[in-house]
DOBA-53719 format. One record per residue (C-alpha): x, y, z; residue number from 1; residue in one letter. Coordinates in nm, 3 decimals. Layout:
<atoms>
<atom x="X" y="Y" z="Z" nr="NUM" rest="a"/>
...
</atoms>
This chain:
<atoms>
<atom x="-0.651" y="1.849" z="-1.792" nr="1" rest="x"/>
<atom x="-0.483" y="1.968" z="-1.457" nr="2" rest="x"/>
<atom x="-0.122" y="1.840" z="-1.369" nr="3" rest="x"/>
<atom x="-0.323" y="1.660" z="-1.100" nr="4" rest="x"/>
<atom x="-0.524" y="1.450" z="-1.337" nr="5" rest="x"/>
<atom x="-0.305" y="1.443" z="-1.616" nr="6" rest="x"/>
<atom x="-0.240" y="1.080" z="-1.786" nr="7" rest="x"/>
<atom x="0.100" y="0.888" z="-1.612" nr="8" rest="x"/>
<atom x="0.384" y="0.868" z="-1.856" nr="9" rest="x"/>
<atom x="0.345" y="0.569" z="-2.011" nr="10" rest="x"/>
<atom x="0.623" y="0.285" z="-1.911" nr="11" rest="x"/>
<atom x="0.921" y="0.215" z="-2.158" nr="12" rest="x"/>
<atom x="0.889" y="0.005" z="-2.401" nr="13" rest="x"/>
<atom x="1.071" y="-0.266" z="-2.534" nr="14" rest="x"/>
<atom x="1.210" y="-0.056" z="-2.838" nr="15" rest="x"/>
<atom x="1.290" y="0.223" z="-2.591" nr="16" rest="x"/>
<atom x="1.647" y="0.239" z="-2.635" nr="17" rest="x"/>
<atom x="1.866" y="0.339" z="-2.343" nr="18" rest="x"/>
<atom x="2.100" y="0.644" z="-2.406" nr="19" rest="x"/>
<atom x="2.334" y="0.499" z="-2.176" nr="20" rest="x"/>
<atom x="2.257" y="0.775" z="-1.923" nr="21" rest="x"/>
<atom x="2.156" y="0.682" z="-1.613" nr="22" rest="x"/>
<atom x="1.864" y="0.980" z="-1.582" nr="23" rest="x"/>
<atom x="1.579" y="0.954" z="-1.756" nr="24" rest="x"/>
<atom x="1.419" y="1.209" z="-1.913" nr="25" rest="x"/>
<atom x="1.019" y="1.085" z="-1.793" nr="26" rest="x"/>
<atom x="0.964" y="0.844" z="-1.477" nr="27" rest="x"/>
<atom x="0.900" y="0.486" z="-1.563" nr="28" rest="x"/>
<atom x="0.539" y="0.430" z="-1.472" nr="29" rest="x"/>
<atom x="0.421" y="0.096" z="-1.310" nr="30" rest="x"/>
<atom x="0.109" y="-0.091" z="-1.274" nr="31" rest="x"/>
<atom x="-0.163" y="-0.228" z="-1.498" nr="32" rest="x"/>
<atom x="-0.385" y="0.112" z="-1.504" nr="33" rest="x"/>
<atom x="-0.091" y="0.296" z="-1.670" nr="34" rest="x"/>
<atom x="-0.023" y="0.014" z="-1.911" nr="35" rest="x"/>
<atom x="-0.395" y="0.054" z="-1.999" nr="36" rest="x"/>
<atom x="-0.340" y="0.421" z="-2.058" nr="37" rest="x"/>
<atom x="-0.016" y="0.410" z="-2.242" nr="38" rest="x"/>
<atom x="-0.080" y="0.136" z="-2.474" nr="39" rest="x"/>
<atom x="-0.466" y="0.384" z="-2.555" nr="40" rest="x"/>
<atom x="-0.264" y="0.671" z="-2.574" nr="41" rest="x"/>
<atom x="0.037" y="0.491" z="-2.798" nr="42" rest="x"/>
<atom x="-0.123" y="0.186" z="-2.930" nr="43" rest="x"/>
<atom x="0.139" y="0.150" z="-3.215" nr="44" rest="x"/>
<atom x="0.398" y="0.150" z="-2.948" nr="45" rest="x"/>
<atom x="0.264" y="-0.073" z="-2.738" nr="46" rest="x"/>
<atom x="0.124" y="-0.348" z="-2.979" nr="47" rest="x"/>
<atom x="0.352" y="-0.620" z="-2.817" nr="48" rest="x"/>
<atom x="0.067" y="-0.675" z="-2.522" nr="49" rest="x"/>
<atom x="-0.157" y="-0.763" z="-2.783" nr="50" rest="x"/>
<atom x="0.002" y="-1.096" z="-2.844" nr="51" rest="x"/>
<atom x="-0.128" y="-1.390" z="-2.688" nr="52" rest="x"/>
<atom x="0.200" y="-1.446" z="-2.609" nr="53" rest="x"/>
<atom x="0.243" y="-1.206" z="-2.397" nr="54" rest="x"/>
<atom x="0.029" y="-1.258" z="-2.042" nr="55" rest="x"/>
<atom x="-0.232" y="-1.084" z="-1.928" nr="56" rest="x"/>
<atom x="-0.089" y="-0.841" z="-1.599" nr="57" rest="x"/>
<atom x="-0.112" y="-1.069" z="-1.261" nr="58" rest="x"/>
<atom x="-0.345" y="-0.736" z="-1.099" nr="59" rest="x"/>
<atom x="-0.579" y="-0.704" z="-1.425" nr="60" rest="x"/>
<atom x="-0.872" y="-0.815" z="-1.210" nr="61" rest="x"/>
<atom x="-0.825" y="-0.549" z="-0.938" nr="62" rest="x"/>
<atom x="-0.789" y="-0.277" z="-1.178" nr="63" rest="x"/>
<atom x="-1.086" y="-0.427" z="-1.383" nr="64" rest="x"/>
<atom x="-1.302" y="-0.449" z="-1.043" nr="65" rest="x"/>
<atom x="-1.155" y="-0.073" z="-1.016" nr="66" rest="x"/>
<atom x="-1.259" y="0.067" z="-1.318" nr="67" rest="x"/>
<atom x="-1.586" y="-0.103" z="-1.354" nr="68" rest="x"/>
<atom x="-1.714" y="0.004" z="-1.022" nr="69" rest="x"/>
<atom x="-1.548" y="0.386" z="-1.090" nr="70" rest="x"/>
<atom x="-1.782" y="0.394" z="-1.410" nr="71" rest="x"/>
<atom x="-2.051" y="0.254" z="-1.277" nr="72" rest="x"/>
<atom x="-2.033" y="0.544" z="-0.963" nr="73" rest="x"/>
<atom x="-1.948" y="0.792" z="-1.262" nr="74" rest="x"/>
<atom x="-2.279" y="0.704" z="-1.438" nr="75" rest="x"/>
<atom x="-2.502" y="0.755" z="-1.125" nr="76" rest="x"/>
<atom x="-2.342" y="1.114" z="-1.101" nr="77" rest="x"/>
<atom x="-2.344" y="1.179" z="-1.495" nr="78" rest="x"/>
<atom x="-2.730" y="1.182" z="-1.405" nr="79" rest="x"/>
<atom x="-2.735" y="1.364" z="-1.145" nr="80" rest="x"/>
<atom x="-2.450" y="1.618" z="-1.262" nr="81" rest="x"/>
<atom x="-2.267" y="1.639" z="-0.989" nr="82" rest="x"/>
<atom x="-1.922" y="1.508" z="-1.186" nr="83" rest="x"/>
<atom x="-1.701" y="1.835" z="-1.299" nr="84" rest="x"/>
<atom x="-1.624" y="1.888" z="-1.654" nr="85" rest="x"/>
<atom x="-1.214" y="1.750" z="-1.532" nr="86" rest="x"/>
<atom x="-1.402" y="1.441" z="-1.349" nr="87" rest="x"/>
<atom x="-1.606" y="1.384" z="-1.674" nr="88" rest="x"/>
<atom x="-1.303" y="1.393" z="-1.886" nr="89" rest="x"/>
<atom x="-1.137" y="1.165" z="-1.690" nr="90" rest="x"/>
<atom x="-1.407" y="0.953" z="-1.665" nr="91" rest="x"/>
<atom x="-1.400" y="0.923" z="-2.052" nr="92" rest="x"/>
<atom x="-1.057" y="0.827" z="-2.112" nr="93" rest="x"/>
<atom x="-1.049" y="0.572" z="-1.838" nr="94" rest="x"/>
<atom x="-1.326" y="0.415" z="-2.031" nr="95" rest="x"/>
<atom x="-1.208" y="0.452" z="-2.388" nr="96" rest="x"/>
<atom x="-0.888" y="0.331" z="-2.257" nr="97" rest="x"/>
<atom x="-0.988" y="-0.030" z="-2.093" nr="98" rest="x"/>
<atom x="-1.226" y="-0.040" z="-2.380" nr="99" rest="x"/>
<atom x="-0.936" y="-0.001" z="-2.634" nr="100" rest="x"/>
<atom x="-0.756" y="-0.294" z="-2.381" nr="101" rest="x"/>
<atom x="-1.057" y="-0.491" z="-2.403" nr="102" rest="x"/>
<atom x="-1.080" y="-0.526" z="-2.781" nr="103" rest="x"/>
<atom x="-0.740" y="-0.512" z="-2.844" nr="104" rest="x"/>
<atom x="-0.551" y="-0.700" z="-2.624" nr="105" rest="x"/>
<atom x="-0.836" y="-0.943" z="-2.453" nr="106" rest="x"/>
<atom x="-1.064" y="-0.992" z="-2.716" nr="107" rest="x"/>
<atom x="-0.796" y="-1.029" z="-3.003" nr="108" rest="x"/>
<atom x="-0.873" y="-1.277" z="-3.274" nr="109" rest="x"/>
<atom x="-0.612" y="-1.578" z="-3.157" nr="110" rest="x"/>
<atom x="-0.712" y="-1.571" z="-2.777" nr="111" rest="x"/>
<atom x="-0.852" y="-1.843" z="-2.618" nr="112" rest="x"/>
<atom x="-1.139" y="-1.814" z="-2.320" nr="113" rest="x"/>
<atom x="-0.989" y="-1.739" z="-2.009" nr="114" rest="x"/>
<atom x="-0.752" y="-1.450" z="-2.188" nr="115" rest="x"/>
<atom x="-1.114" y="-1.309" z="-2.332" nr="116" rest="x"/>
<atom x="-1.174" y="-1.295" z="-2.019" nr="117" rest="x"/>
<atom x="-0.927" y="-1.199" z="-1.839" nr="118" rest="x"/>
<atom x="-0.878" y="-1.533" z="-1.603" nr="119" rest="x"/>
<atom x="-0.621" y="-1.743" z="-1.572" nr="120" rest="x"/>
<atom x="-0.676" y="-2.105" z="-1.594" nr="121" rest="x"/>
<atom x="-0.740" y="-2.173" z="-1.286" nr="122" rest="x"/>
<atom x="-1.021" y="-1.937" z="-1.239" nr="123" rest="x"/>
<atom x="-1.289" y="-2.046" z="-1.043" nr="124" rest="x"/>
<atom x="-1.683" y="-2.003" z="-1.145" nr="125" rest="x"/>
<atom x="-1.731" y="-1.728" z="-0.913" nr="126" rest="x"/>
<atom x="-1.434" y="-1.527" z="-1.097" nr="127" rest="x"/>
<atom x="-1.555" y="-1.629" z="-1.420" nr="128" rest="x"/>
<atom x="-1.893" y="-1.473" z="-1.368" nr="129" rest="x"/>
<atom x="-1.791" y="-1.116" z="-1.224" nr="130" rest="x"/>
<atom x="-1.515" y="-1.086" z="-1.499" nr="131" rest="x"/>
<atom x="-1.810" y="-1.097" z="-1.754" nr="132" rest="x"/>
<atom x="-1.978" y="-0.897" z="-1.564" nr="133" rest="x"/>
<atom x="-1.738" y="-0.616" z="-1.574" nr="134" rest="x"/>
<atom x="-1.673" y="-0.621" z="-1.903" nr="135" rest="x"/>
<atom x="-1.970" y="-0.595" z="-1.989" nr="136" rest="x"/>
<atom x="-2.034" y="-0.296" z="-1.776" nr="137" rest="x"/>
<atom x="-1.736" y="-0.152" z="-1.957" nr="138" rest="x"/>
<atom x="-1.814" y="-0.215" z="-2.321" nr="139" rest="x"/>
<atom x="-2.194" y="-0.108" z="-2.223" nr="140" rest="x"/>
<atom x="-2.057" y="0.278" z="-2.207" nr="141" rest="x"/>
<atom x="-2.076" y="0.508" z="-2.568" nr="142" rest="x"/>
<atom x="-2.078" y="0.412" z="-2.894" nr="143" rest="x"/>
<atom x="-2.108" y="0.069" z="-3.008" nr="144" rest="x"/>
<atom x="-1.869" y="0.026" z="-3.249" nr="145" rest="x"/>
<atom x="-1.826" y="-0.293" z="-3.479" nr="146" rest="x"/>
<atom x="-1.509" y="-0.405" z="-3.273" nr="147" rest="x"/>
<atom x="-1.686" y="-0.370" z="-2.949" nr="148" rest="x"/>
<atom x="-2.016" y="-0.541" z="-3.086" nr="149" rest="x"/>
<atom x="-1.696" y="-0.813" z="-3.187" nr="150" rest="x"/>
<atom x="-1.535" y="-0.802" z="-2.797" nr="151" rest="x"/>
<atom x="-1.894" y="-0.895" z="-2.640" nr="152" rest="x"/>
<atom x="-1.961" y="-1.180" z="-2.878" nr="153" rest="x"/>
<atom x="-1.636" y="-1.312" z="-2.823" nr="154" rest="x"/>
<atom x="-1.700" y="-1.261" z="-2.447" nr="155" rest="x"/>
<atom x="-2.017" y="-1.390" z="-2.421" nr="156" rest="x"/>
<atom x="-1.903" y="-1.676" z="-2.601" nr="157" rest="x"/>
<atom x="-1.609" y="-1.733" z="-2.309" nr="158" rest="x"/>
<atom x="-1.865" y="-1.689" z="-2.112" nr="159" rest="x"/>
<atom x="-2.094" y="-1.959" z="-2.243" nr="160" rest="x"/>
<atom x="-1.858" y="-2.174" z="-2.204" nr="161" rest="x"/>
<atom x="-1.641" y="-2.155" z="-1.928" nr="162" rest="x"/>
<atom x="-1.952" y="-2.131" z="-1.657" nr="163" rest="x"/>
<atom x="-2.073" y="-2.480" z="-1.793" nr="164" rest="x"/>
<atom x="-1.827" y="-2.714" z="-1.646" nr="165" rest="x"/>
<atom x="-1.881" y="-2.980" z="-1.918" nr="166" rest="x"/>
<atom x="-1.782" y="-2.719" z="-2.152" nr="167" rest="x"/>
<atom x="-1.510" y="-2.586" z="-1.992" nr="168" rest="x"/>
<atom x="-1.367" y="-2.934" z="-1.920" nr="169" rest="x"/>
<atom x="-1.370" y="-3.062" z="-2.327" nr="170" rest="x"/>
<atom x="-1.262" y="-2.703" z="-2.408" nr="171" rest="x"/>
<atom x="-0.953" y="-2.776" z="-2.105" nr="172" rest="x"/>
<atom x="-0.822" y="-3.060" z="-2.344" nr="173" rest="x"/>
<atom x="-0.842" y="-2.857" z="-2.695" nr="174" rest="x"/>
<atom x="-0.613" y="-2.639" z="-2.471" nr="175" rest="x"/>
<atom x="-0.333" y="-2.885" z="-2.355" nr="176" rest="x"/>
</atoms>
């Protein structure tokens, strides 16, 4: 992998002790897309975002939307080869990666339907639908593994329920 394309260097975690230097020796990276890739590259290192305690990043959506569309662009060029052997690779990790984040983090055994889904609360039906959607395109890509077969049950499931608003409202109170 070039320099260009190289993976960010994953932000500091909160067992990262601090010299007491004020340089670093790596750049704190920001944003949810380099959480993604950190916590696929250092999952052992990162296992505090799986909690359900901790919350799922405020701009989670617009890197989903991001990533989803960005495969779904890479497949129509995996056919027609046009992608680069670089492009491919990096189309690969990106995947593995918010797959990894998918099962993981969203999809984790005590998480309720809108964190399966990566919603908030207050998301409305419209959001509800296209963050299925997206997931789906993502888990749709290479091997289906058992935890992945796991992640779309338990999103289909969210699903199921959150887009029928009788459902979603008794499901509301189990929450409160």
């Amino acid at each position: 992998m070039s320099a260009k394309n190289s993976p960010p260097t994953p932000p500091r975690g909160p067992n990262d002790r601090d010299s007491g230097s004020n340089t670093d020796s790596a750049p704190q990276a920001t944003g949810t897309r380099e959480l993604i890739l950190a916590y696929f590259q250092e999952p052992e290192r990162w296992q505090h975002i799986a909690s359900t305690a901790t919350p799922i990043p405020d701009d989670f959506s617009v890197v989903l939307a991001h990533v989803s569309a960005q495969l779904g662009s890479y497949r129509g060029a995996f056919k027609t080869r046009v992608l680069s052997d670089e492009e491919k690779q990096t189309a690969d990790l990106l995947a593995r990666a918010m797959q990894r984040y998918i099962v993981k983090v969203l999809a984790c055994a005590n998480a309720d339907h809108y964190r399966v889904l990566g919603l908030t609360r207050r998301a409305s039906a419209t959001d509800i639908h296209q963050h299925h959607q997206m997931l789906r395109r993502v888990l749709d890509i290479g091997d289906e593994t058992p935890s992945i077969r796991r992640a779309v049950e338990f999103i289909s499931r969210a699903y199921a329920t959150l887009t029928d608003s009788q459902r979603r409202a008794t499901y509301d109170k189990t929450l409160r």
